[in-house]
C-alpha positions as CSV (number, residue, x, y, z in Angstrom):
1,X,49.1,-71.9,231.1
2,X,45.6,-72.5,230.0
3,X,44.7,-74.7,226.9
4,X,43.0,-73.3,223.9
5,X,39.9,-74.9,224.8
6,X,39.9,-73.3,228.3
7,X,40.5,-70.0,226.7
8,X,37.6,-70.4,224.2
9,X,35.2,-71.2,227.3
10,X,36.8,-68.2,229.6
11,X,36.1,-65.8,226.5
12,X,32.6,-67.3,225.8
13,X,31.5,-67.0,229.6
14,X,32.7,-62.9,229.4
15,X,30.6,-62.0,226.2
16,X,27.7,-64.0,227.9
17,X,28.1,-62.1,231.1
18,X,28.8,-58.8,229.3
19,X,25.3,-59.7,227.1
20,X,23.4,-60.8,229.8
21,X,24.2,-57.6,232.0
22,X,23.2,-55.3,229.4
23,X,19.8,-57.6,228.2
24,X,19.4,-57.2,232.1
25,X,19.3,-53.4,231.8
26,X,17.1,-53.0,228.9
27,X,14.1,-55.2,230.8
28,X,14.6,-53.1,233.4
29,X,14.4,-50.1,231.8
30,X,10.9,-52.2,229.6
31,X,10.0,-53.3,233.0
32,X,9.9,-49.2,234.3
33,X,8.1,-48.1,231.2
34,X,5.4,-50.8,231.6
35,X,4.7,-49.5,235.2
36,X,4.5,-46.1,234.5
37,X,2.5,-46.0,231.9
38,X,-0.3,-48.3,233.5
39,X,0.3,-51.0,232.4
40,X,1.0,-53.5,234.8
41,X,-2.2,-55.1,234.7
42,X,-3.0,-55.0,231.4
43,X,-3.2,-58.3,231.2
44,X,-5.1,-59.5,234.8
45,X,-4.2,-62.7,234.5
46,X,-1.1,-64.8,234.2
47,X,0.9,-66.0,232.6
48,X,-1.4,-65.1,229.6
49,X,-3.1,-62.2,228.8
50,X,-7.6,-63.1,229.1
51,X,-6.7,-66.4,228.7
52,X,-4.9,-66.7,225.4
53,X,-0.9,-66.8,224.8
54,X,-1.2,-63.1,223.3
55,X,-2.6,-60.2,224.2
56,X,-6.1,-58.7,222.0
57,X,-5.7,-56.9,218.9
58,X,-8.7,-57.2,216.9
59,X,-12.1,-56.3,217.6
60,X,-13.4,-59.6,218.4
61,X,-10.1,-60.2,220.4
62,X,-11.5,-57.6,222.7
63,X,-15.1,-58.6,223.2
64,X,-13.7,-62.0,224.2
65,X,-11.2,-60.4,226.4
66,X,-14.4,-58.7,228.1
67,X,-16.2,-61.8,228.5
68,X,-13.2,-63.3,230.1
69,X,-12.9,-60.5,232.6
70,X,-16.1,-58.7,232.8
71,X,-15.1,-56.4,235.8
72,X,-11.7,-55.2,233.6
73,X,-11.6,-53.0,230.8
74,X,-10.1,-54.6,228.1
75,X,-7.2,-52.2,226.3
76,X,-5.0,-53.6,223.8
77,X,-2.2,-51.2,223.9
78,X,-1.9,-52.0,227.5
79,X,-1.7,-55.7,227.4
80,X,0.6,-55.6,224.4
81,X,2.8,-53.8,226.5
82,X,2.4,-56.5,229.5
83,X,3.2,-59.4,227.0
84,X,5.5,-57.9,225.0
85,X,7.7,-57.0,229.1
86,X,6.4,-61.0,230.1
87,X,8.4,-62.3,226.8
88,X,11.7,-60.4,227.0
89,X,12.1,-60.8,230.7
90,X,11.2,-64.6,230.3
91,X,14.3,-64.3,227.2
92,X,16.5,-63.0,229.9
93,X,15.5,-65.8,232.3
94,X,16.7,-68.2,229.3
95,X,19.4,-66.2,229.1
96,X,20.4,-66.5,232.2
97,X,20.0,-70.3,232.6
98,X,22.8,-70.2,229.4
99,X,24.9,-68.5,231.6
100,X,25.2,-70.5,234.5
101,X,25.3,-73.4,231.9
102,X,28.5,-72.0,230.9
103,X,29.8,-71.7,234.2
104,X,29.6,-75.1,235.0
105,X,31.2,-76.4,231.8
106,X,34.3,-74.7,232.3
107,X,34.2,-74.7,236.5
108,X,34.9,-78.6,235.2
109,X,38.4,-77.5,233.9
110,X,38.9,-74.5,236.0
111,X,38.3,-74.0,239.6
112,X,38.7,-70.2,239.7
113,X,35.7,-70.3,237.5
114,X,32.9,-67.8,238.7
115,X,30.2,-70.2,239.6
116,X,28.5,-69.1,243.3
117,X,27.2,-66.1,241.8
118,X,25.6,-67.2,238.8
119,X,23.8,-69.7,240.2
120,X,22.2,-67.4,243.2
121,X,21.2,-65.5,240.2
122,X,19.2,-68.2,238.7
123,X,17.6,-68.7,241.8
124,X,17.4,-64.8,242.0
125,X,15.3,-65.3,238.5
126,X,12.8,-68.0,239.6
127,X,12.0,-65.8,242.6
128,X,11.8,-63.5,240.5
129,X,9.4,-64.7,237.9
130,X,6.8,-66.1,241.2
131,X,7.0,-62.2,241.9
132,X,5.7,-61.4,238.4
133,X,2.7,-63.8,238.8
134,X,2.1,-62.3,242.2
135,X,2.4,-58.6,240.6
136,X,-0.7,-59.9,238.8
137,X,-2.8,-62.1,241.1
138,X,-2.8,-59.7,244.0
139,X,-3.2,-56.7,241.8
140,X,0.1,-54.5,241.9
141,X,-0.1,-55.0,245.7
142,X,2.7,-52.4,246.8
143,X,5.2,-54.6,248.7
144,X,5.3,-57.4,246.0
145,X,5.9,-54.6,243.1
146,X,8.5,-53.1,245.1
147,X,10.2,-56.4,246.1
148,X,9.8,-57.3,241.9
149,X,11.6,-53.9,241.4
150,X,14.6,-54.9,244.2
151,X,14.9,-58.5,242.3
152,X,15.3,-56.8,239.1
153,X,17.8,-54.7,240.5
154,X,19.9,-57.3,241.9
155,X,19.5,-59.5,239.0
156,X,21.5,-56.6,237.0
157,X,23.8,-55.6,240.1
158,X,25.4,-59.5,240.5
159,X,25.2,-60.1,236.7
160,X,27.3,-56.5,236.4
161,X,29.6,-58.1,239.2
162,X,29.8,-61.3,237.3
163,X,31.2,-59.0,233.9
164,X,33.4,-57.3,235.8
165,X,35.7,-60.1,237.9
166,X,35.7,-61.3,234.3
167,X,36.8,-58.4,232.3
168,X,40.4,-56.9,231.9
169,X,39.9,-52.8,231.2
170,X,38.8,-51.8,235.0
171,X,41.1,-54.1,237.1
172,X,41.0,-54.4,240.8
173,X,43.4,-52.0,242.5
174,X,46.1,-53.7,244.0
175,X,45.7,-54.3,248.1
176,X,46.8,-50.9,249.7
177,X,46.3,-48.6,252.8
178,X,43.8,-46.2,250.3
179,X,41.8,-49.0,249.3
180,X,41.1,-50.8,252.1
181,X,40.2,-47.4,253.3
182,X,37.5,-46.8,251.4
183,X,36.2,-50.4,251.1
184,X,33.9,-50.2,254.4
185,X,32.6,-46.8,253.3
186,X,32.3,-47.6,249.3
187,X,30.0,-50.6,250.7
188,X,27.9,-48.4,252.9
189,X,27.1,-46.6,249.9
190,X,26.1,-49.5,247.8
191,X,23.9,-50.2,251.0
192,X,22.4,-46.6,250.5
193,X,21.4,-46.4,247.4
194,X,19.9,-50.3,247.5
195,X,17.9,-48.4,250.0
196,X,16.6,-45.2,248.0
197,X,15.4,-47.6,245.2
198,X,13.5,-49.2,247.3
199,X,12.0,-45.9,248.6
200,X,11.6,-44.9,245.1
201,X,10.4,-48.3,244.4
202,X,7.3,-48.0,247.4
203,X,6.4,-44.5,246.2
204,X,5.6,-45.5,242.3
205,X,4.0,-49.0,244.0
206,X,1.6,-46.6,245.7
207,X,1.1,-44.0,242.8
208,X,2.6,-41.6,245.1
209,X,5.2,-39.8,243.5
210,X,2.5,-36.8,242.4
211,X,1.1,-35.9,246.2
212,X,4.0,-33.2,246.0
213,X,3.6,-32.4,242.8
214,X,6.3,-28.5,243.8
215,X,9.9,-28.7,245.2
216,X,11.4,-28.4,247.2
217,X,8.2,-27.9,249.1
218,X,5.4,-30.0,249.2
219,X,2.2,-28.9,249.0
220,X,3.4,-25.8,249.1
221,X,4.8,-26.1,253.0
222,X,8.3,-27.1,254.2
223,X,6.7,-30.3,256.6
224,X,3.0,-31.4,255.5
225,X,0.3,-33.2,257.6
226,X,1.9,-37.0,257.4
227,X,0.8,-40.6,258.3
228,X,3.8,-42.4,258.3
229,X,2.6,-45.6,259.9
230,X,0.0,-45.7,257.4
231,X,2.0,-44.9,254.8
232,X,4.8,-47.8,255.3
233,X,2.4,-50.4,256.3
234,X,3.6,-53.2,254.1
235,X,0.7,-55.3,254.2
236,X,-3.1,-54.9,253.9
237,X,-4.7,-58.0,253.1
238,X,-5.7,-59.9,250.3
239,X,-8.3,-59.2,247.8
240,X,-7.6,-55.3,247.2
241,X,-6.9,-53.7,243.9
242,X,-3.9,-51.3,244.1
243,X,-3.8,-49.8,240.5
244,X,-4.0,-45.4,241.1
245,X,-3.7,-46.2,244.8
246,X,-5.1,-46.9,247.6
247,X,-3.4,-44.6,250.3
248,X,-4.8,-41.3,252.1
249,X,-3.5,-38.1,251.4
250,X,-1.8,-38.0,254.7
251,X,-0.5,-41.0,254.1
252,X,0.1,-40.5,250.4
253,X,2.4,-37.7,251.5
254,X,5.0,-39.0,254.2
255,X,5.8,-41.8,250.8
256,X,7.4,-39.3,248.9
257,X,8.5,-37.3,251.7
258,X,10.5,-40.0,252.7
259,X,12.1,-40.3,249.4
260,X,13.1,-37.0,249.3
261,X,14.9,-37.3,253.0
262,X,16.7,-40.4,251.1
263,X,17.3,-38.7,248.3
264,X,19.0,-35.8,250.3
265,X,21.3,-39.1,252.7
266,X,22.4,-40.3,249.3
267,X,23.1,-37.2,247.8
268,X,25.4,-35.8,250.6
269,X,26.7,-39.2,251.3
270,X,27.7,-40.2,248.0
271,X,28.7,-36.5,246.9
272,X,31.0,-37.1,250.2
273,X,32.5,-40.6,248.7
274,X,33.1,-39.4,245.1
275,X,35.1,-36.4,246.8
276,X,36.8,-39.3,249.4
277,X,37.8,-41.3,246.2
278,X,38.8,-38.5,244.0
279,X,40.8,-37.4,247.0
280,X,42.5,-40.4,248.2
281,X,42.8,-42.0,244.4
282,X,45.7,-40.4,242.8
283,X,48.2,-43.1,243.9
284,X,46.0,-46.0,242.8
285,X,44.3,-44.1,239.5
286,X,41.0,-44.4,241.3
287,X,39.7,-40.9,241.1
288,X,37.9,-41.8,237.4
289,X,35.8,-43.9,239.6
290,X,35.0,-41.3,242.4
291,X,34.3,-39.0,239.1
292,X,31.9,-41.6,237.9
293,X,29.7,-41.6,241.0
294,X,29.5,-37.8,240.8
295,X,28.0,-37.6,237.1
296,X,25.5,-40.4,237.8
297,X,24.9,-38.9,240.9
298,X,24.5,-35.4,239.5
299,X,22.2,-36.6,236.9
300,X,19.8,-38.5,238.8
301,X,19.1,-35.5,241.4
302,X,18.5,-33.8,238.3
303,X,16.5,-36.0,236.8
304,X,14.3,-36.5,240.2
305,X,13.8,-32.6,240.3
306,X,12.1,-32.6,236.7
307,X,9.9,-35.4,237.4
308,X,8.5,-33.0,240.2
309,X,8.2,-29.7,238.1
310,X,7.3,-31.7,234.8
311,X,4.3,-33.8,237.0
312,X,6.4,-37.2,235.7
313,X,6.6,-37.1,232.5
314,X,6.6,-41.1,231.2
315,X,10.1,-40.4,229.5
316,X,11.8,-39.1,232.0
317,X,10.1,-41.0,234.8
318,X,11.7,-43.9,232.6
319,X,14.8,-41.7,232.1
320,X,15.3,-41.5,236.3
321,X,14.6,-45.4,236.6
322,X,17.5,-46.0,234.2
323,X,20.0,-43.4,236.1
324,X,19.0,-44.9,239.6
325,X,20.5,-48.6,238.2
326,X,23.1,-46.5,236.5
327,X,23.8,-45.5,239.6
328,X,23.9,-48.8,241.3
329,X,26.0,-50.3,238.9
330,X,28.6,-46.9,239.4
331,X,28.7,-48.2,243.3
332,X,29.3,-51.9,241.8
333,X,32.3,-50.6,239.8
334,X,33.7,-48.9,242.4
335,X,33.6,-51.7,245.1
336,X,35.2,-54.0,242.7
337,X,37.9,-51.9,241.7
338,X,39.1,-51.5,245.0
339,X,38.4,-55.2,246.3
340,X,40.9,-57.7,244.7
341,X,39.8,-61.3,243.8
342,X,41.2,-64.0,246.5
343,X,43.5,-66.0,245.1
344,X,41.2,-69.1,244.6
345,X,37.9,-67.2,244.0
346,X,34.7,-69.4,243.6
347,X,32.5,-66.3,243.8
């Protein structure tokens, strides 16, 4: 049996995970907001904002700011928004480090201890944070914003993971034939949506998500005039300023296109595993889980369709973000439930 002092790390590393999940989900959900309201160069440098360690307030603040960078128009709203996203995701880095601290102080006593994981995702974080300088210096070039986005995302997805093997209320299901049954297909559809946020994640890089501003046609026609080479061409050179985009219309229009032929995959194909896992779940109590992926699956379509007929409204442009790593975190759930820890876990 384990000591007290064991027990007083294990229960320490769990409300650490369980904080630093959630703290995880609110700069994402900060990081979102920046971006869609323009933001995301209101500072143009890094990591401070015209030079200084905080952004312009006052008047004078401004003319230096304008002096500092002639070519951009200083706005303080803008950069206070910037900072104010730089400081909490550079807490969540901290953070983070804590955690992983934790991990191997009690890995020292336990050799079950969690420790693989959280120290990919402090390497996962330094990435991450040479992305955010690079969202800067190469002006919101589209790849690097989406690949920031997908780092965020699986910053929150292993930190969720890390909770969960911790936590007692959802327990892994017990190894049985309706488990390992759904286990391929449960991962296909973690595989699925990590693929639709990225979609989602190149339209917003490219200020694209307003080309088809009906639904569910698109410029009023079923199949518009498309570009999709130039559309997905991931990389355009250096020295190009992305901010309101940078596409054609053509090519403007097979981005969100192509979302919306994701959207549709994940829809049927995860409407199709809630219903498998509902189905098959009775015996092992797992059809709360199938029911789970339904709502969050519900409510994002929904959500996606208003952003169309509302022209993305900041709120719930924000609003769909936060669903979509809902959603992620709902295919997390479920693969953990029905994937028992081995024995001697170090993951």
């Amino acid at each position: 049996m384990a000591n007290p002092t064991q027990k007083q790390l294990s229960a320490q590393f769990f409300r650490f995970a369980v904080f630093a999940a959630l703290f995880a989900y609110g700069v994402i959900l900060l990081g979102a907001y920046t971006r869609l309201s323009d933001a995301g160069l209101g500072c143009p440098d890094w990591p401070g904002c015209y030079g200084r360690l905080f952004a312009p307030t006052t008047a004078q603040d401004l003319a230096e700011a304008r002096q500092f960078h002639p070519d951009k128009a200083a706005d303080s709203g803008k950069a206070w928004k910037e900072m104010v996203h730089r400081y909490v995701a550079g807490a969540l880095g901290l953070v983070i480090l804590r955690l992983a601290a934790l991990a191997w102080r009690q890995r020292r006593q336990n050799r079950r201890q969690q420790f693989v994981i959280p120290l990919v995702v402090t390497g996962l974080v330094i990435f991450q944070a040479a992305l955010g300088m690079l969202t800067v210096t190469l002006q919101l070039k589209p790849l690097i914003v989406m690949a920031h986005l997908l780092g965020g995302m699986t910053i929150l997805a292993l930190l969720w993971w890390i909770m969960l093997r911790e936590q007692r209320f959802w327990k892994s299901k017990p190894d049985s034939p309706a488990t390992r049954s759904l286990r391929p297909w449960a991962a296909v559809g973690l595989v699925i949506v990590a693929l639709q946020i990225a979609l989602g994640g190149w339209t917003s890089a490219n200020y694209a998500a307003l080309v088809c501003p009906d639904f569910p046609t698109c410029q009023g026609v079923w199949w518009p005039s498309m570009d999709f080479i130039d559309g997905f061409t991931l990389w355009r050179g250096l020295g190009i300023n992305y901010e309101g985009g940078v596409l054609s219309l053509s090519a403007a229009t097979a981005v969100p296109m192509a979302q919306r032929l994701g959207a549709l995959i994940t829809a049927l194909y995860l409407g199709w595993l809630g219903w498998r896992t509902i189905r098959v779940g009775d015996e092992n109590k797992l059809c709360r889980f199938g029911m789970l992926v339904l709502a969050v699956l519900l409510a994002q379509i929904t959500l996606g369709i208003m952003n169309v007929l509302l022209h993305l409204p900041v709120a719930i442009a924000v609003a769909h973000n936060a669903v979509a790593a809902l959603l992620l975190l709902a295919l997390v759930t479920l693969n953990h439930v029905i994937r028992p820890p081995a024995a001697r876990s170090t993951a």
